[in-house]
N, C-alpha and C positions, 0 to 999 in steps of 0.2 A: 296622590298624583301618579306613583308609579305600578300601582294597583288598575290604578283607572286608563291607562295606556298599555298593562300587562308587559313592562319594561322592566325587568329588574337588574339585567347585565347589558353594558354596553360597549365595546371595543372600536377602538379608533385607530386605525394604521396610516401611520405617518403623522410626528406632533410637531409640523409645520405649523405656517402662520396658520389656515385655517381647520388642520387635526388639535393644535391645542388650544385654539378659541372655542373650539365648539366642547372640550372638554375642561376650556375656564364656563363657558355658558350652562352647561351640563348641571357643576358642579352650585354654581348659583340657584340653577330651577328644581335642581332632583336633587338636593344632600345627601340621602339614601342610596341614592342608585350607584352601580360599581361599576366602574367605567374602568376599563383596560387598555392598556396603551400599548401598542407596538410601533418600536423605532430604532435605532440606533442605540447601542450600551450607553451610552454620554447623555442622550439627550432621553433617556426612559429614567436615566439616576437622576437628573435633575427634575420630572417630572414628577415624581415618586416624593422628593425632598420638597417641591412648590406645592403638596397638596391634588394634584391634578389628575393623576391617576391613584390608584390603588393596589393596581396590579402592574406589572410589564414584562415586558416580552422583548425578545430581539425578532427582527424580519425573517431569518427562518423557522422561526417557534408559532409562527401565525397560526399554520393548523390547529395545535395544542391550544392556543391561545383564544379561539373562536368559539372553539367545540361548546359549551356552555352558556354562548351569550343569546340574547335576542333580537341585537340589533350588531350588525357588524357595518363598521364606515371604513369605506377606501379612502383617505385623503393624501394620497401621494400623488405626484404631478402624472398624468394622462399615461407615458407609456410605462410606468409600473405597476398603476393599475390595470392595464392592459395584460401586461408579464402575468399578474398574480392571477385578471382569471382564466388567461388559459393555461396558468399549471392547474388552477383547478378544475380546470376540465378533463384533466387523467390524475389529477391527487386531489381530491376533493376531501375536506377535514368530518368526521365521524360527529355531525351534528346530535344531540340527543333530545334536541324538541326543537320547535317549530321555530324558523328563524328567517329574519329579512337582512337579506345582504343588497350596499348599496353603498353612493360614492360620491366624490362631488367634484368629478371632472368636469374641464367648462363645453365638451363634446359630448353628445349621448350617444350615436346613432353604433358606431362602432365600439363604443364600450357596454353597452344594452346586448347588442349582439352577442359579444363575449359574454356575458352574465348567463345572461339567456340559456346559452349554450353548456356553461359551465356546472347548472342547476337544475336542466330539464329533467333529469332520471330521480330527482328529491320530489317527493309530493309537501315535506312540511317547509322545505326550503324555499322563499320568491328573490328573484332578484327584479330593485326596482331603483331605475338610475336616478339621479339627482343632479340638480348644480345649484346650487343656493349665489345668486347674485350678489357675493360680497368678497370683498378683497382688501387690498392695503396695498402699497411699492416695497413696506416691509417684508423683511421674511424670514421665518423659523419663530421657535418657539416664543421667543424673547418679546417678540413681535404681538403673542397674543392677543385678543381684545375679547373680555365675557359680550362686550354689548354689540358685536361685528356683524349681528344674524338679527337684530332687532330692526323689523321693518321691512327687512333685505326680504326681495323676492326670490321665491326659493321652486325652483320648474323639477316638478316631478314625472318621471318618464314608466308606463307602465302598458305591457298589451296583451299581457294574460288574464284572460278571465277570469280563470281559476285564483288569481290572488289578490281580489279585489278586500277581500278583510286586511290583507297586510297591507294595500293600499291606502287603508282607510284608518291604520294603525300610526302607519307612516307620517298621513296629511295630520293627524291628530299630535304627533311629535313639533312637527312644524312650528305647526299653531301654538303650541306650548312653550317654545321656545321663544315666541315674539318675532315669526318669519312669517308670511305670507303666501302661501299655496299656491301653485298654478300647475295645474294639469297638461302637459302637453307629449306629442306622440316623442320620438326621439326624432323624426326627422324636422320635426315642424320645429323643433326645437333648433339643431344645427343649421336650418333655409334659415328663421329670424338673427339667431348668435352673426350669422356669416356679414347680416347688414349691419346691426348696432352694436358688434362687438367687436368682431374679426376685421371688417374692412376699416371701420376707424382706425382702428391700431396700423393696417397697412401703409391706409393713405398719411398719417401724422408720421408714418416714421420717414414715407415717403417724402412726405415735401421737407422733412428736417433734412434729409440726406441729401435731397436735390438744392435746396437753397445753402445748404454748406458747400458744398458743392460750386458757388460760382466766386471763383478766387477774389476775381475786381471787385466786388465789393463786399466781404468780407469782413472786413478793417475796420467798417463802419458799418456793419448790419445789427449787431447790438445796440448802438446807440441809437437806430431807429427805429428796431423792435418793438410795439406796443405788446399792449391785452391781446390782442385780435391774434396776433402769430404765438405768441404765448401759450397759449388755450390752447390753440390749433396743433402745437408739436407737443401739448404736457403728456402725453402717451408714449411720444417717442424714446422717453426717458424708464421706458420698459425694455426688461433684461428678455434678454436674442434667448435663453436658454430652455423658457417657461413658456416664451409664446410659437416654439420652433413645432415642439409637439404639439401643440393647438390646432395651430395653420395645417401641419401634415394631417394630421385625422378627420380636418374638415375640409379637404383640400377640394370639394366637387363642389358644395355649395359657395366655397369661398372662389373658387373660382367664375362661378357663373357670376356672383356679386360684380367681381373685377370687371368683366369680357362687358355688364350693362354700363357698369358704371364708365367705364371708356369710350363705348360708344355715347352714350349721355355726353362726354365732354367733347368729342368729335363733333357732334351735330352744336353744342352748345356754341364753341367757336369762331362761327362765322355769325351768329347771335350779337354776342360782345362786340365785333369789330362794325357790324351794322346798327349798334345804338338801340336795338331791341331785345333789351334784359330784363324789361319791366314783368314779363311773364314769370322768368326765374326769381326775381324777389318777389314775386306774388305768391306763388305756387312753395317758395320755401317760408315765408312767412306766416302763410297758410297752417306749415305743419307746424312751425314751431311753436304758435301758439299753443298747437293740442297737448305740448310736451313741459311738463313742469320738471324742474331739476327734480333731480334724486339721486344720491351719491350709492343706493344699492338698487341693485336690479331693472328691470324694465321701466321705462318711463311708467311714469302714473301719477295721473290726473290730482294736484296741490293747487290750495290756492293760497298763491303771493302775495306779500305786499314788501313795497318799497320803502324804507326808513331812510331818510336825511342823516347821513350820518357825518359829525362833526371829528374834524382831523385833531382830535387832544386829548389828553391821557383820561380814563376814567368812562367814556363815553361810551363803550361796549357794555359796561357793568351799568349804568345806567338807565340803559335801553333794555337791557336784558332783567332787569331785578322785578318790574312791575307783572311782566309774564309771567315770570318764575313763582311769584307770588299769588297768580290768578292759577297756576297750575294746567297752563295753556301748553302742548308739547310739541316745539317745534322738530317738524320731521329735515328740514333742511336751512340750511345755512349758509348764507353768502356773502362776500364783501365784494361790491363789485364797482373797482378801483378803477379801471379806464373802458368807457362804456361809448357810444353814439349819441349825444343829445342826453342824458339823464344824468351829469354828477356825480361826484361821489353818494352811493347810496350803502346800505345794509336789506338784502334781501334775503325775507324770510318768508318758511313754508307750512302752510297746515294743510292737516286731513281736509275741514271741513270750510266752507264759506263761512258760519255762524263763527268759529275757533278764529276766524281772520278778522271780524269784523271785533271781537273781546279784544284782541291784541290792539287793534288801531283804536280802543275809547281806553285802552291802557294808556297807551301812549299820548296819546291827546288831553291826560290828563296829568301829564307832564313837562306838557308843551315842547313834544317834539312832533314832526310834520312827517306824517305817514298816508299810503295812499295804496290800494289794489293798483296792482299792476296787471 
């Protein structure tokens, strides 16, 4: 495996939740490969003791600590990675063979730049950004997960010609790991991030702040709380510290999001109060269809079905054992408890139509009532 991707040394700086899942994931795909961890003295001792590196390093040792690998990961939040590559822009570490250096900030355009900048005068060295679409609310080490990257869409950013081998080195890592490759520029990456990632988070912390926000009713705004406002704020339950450098590095794109999306609600307005919204639930129902859930990365096209699901003990392991046994892989999972018109259900997701229609003659042959949705 690691012949065949010409990987043999790997280093990881920062074994946060997503530096040490990718070196729990690492550790499952490559047993061989030597993966080096740079971090904190605390959190490289426990790393070292769980199996998960090999090596460690503290954060000023980085140089020393690269110099030998072939794949070097940035996993520190946005503006440390930023820090590190333009010190190496005037200290750059004494690589001794050909190396890709690369990161998985959830911004490209300005940390690309930086790379870029930091490697131009290296002909073996490329820098090629990354963001692997996966996350948790957890975070640090403890937090881990080997399986975090499975599935997850993983946007690769590249615009030198010249190092389309390490690009293809790269997408072949990916893939190996049970991530899914998408090629995109770095800005095309930060205009999409700015609608499906960036402005959500706005608006959901937005409306949690404004509706907390009106004292009179208060008192009793929990108790009438559904799914619907649930869903709507479960972002806003994102710490100010992670998403502060996000917002700032993506601040043009994200802004232009804001300035449409305000005028969209301006003109929408006088819509609602005139009885003619039948367009806006047209034209959004329209798109939701195109979008099937998926807890990592860009939407992408699942097909669902909806299980009847019975409120008593036992009833998840039920429904779940007959799958399990056909070896059918569901890529998502849902329990969807307070809905419009459909009941308590269990909705699940597969790659394929044929994998959706296995699971419903599973299930039908236990007499439970399942259906595409």
């Amino acid at each position: 495996m690691n012949n065949e991707l010409a990987l043999k040394r790997v280093a990881i700086s920062g074994l946060g939740l997503l530096g040490a899942s990718l070196a729990a994931t690492l550790r499952k795909h490559f047993p061989t490969l030597e993966v080096v961890g740079i971090s904190s003295p605390a959190t490289i001792q426990e790393a070292l003791k769980l199996g998960l590196v090999q090596e460690g390093f503290s954060y000023p040792e980085i140089n020393r600590a690269v110099e030998k690998c072939d794949l070097v990961l940035l996993c520190s939040p946005i503006e440390e990675i930023l820090k590190q590559l333009k010190l190496w822009q005037v200290d750059a570490p004494n690589f001794e063979h050909e190396c890709i250096i690369s990161d998985v900030g959830s911004t490209k355009a300005e940390i690309c730049s930086a790379g870029y900048k930091a490697f131009a005068r290296f002909s073996k060295v490329h820098f090629i950004g990354s963001h692997p679409m996966a996350g948790s609310e957890k975070r640090g080490l403890a937090a881990r997960d080997a399986h975090l990257f499975s599935n997850a869409t993983w946007v690769l950013c590249n615009t030198d010609k010249e190092s389309q081998a390490s690009l293809q080195l790269m997408t072949d890592f990916v893939l190996r790991i049970g991530a899914r490759p998408v090629l995109l520029s770095p800005e095309e990456h930060d205009k999409i991030a700015a609608y499906v990632s960036h402005l959500p988070q706005v608006l959901s912390s937005a409306l949690a702040a404004y509706v907390g926000g009106q004292k009179d009713i208060l008192n009793h705004l929990l108790q009438m709380a559904g799914g619907g406002f649930r869903d709507m704020t479960r972002l806003a339950a994102s710490a100010h510290p992670v998403w502060q450098a996000i917002l700032s590095s993506n601040e043009k794109e994200l802004g232009a999001a804001l300035n449409g999306f305000i005028d969209f609600l301006t003109q929408l307005k006088p819509q609602l109060s005139e009885g003619s919204s039948e367009r806006l639930f047209s034209e959004a129902n329209a798109l939701r269809s195109q979008v099937r859930h998926s807890n990592k990365g860009f939407a992408q096209a699942l097909t669902e079905i909806l299980v009847d699901l019975e409120d008593k003990p036992g009833e998840m392991f039920r429904i779940l054992t007959p799958i399990a046994k056909k070896k059918l892989n569901i890529l998502d999972l849902e329990i969807l408890k307070v809905r419009e018109g459909e009941g308590g259900s269990l909705m699940m997701a597969f790659k394929t139509l044929d994998e959706a229609k296995l699971a419903l003659n599973c299930l039908s042959e236990i007499g439970v009532e399942a259906r595409l949705r």
